[in-house]
N, C-alpha and C positions, 0 to 999 in steps of 0.2 A: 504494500500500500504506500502512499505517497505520505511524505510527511512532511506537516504544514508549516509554515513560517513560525508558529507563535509554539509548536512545540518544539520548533530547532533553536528559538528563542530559549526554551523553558530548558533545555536539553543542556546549553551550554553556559547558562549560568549556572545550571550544576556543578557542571564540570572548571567552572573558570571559579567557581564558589571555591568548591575540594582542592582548589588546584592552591589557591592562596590562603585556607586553612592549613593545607600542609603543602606546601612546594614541592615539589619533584616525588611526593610519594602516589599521585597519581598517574598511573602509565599508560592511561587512555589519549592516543597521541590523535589529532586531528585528520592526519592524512589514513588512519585506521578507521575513524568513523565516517568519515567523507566517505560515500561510497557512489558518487555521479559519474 
């Protein structure tokens, strides 16, 4: 299924959240989730 702007929104303030609660212990790398 197609996913929408506001949950790639939702998606990566997750991830940009986890990412500057803990720096580098997140290993979910962008060009991993990028999948176009």
């Amino acid at each position: 299924r197609l996913i929408s702007d506001k949950e790639m929104q939702g998606l990566w303030a997750k991830v940009l959240a986890g990412e500057a609660n803990s720096p580098g212990k997140n290993r979910e790398r962008p060009e991993k989730v990028d999948k176009r």
